[in-house]
N, C-alpha and C positions, 0 to 999 in steps of 0.2 A: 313525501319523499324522505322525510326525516324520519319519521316512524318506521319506514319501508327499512332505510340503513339500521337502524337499532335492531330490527330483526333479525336482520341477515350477520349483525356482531354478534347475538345473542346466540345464534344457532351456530358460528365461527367458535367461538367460547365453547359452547355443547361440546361442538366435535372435539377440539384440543380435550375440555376435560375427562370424555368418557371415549372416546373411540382411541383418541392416538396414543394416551399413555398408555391404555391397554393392548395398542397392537406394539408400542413399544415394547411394555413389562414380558410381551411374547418373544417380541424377537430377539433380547437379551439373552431371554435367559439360556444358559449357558450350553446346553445339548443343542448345535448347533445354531449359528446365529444366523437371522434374514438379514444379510448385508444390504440387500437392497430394498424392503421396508424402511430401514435408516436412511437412505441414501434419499429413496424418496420424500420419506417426510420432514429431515432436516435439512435437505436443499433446497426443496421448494418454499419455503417460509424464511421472513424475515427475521433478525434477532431478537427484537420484541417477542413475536410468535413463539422462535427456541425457547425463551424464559417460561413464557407460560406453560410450554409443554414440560420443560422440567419441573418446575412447582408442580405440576397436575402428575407428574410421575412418581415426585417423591412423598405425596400425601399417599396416592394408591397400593406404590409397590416398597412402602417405607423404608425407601436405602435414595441416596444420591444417584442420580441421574449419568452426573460427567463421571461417576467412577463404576457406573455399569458399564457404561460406553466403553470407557478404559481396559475394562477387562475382556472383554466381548471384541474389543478388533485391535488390529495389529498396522505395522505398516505406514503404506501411503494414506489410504482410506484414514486412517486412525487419524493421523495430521491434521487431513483438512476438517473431520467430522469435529475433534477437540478447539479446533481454529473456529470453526463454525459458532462454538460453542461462548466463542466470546463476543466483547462488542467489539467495532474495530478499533477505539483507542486502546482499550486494553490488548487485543491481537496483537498492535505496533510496537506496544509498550513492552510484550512479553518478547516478541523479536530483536525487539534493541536490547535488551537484556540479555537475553540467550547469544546475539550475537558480540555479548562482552567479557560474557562470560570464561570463566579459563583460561586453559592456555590461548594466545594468540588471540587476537581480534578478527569477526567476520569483517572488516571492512564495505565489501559489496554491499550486506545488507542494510549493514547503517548508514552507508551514503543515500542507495536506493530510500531507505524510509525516510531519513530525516531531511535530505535535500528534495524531494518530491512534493512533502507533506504541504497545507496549505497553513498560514500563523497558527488559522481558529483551529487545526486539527494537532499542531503541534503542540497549542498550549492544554487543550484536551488531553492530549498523550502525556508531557510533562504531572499533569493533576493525577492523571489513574498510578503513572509511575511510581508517584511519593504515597498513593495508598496500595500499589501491591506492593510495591517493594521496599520502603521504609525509607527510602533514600530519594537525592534529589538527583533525576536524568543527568542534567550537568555537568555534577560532581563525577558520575561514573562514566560521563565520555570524557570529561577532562582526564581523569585517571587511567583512560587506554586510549590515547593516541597524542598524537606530538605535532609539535610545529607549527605551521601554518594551516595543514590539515584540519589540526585539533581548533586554531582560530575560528576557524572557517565555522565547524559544526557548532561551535558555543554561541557563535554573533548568530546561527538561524536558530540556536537553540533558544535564545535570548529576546529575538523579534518582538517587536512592540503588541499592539492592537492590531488587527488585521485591516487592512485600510485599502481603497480602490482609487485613492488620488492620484491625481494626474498633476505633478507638479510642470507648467508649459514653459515656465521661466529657466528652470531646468534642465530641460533635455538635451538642450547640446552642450550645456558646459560638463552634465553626466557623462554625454559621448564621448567628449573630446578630451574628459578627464579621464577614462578606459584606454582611448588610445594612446596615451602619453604616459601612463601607468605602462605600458603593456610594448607593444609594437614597435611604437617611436622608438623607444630608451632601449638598451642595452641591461638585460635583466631586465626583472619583472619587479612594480613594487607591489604587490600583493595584499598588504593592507588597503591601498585605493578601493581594489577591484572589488575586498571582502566586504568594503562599508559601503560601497553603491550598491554591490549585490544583495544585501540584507538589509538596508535602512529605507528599500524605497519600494514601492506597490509594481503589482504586476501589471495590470496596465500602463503605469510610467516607464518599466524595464522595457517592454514590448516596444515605444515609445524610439528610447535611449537606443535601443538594439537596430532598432530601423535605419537612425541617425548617424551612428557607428560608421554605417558602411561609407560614408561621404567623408569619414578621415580615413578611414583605414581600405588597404587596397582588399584584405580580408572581413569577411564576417565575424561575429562574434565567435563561432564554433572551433572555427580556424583558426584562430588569434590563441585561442583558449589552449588548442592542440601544439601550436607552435610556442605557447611563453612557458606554458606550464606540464609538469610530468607527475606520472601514478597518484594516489590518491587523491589528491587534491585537482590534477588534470579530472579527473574520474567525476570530482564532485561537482566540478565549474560546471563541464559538460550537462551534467543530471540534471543540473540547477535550470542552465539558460533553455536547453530542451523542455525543460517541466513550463516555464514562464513563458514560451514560444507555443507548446502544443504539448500539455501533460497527458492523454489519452493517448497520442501519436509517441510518445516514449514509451509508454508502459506495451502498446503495440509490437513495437521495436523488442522492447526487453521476454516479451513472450518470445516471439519468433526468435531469437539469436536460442533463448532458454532450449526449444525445443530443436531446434538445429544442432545444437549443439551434440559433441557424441556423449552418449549416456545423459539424455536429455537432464537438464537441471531440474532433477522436480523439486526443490526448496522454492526455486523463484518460480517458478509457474504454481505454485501451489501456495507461496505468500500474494504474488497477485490477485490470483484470483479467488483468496478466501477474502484480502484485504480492500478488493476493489467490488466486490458484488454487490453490496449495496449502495454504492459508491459513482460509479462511473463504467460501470461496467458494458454499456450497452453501447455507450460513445466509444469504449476501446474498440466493441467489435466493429463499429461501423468505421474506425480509423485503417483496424486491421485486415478488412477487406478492400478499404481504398490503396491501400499503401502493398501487399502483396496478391494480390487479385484473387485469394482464397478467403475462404470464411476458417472464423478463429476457430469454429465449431470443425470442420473436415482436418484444422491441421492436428487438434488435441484428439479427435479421433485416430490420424496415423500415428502420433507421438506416443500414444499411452495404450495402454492395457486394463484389462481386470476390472476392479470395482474401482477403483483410484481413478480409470478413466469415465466410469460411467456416474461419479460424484462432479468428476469437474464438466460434462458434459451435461449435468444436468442443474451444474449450478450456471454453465455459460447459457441455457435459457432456448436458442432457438441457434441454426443455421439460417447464415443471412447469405 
């Protein structure tokens, strides 16, 4: 059985080194490019795979890979094909940057990244950050955003060790410390919320959220939407959703994306370059629970061209 898989790597290997960089080095080159030879062979393969096919390209066709690619396409396609191109903490890490870059703050994208992310994939992204970018994540959210907003992202930027304790002793003096933070009082004290919400595992929160509802005549989502406003309302939200059903959000964030007019392709196109190998397959089956369509028929009516025919063939199948 073990010999039988070594063969079938071996001959995996073959192909990447002689067949794909060569039908690559074809469809680069420049009199016309097969958008859809790219589309095929970099969607269907994991990023492991991508690497190898770019060493195996740039030994063959002695130039860089990601800067054929770059010149050869344009666009939407270009996006996701360059996104493809990374891992996903490097993907995350270049987004949170880009979206801090310059004038103004992308906000959305840095809630959606950093408030969704899991510890172990946050502190992954914090690592890639400080070696692409020289600098420490922290320092450059601290330095574009304010308040309690900016509390908010440094205490999840900050997160300990990634931990699945269920602290039992705790869960109602958690709950009952949310609602008297929040509900109860008059104003919000906002520190409370930000050191339960960050200091304590996802299972526990699930836990504390359940328990919630026995002081408060609201749930957590509601509580959230009624103490607190814009960014920070924005991130609460992201947060306790991600901790409730993080696949069932990202679900949600497709569907609004593409309802939307002039569908958002940034967010349906960080999704699902950043969740494909990720969770991708649990989003589609949330997103066929939750709007009775498959993710696959609606990125069909949403999109066009080869931009639809990359994210159609990275979402994998119609369920």
């Amino acid at each position: 059985h073990l010999e039988r898989h070594k063969v079938i790597q071996k001959q995996c290997v073959r192909l990447v080194e002689e067949t794909i960089p060569r039908c690559m080095k074809t469809v680069i080159k420049n009199q016309g490019v097969d958008e859809q030879t790219i589309i095929q062979v970099l969607t269907k393969r994991t990023y492991a795979q991508r690497r190898e096919i770019a060493f195996a390209y740039e030994r063959r066709a002695k130039k860089d890979m990601i800067s054929a690619l770059k010149s050869a396409l344009s666009g939407s396609l270009e996006t996701v094909i360059l996104g493809l191109m990374k891992s996903t903490a490097q993907y995350d890490a270049s987004e949170i940057k880009a979206s801090i870059k310059g004038l103004g703050t992308d906000e959305e994208s840095l809630i959606e990244i950093v408030c969704s992310r899991s510890n172990a994939e946050l502190m992954e992204i914090k690592k890639v950050y400080r070696e692409l970018f020289k600098k420490e994540l922290e320092k450059d959210v601290a330095g574009d955003t304010s308040g309690d907003f900016a509390k908010l992202l440094l205490a999840l930027a900050k997160r300990a060790e990634p931990s699945s304790v269920v602290d039992y002793e705790k869960i109602d003096e958690d709950a009952r410390a949310l609602y008297e933070a929040g509900v109860k009082r008059k104003g919000t004290d906002v520190k409370t919320w930000i050191s339960i919400m960050t200091e304590r595992s996802v299972p526990h929160l699930q836990k504390v959220f359940d328990r919630y509802k026995s002081y408060s005549p609201y749930d957590m989502q509601e509580s959230i939407r009624k103490e607190v406003k814009g960014d920070l309302e924005k991130s609460f939200l992201t947060l306790v959703q991600c901790f409730e059903n993080k696949q069932f959000y990202f679900a949600n964030r497709l569907s609004d994306a593409m309802k939307s007019k002039g569908a958002k392709e940034k967010v349906v196109t960080r999704i699902m370059v950043s969740r494909c190998e990720v969770d991708l397959k649990k989003i589609r089956s949330e997103f066929k629970a939750q709007f009775g369509k498959s993710l696959y028929q609606t990125i069909f009516e949403h999109t066009k061209g080869d931009y639809q025919a990359a994210l159609l063939s990275l979402c994998g199948g119609d369920d």
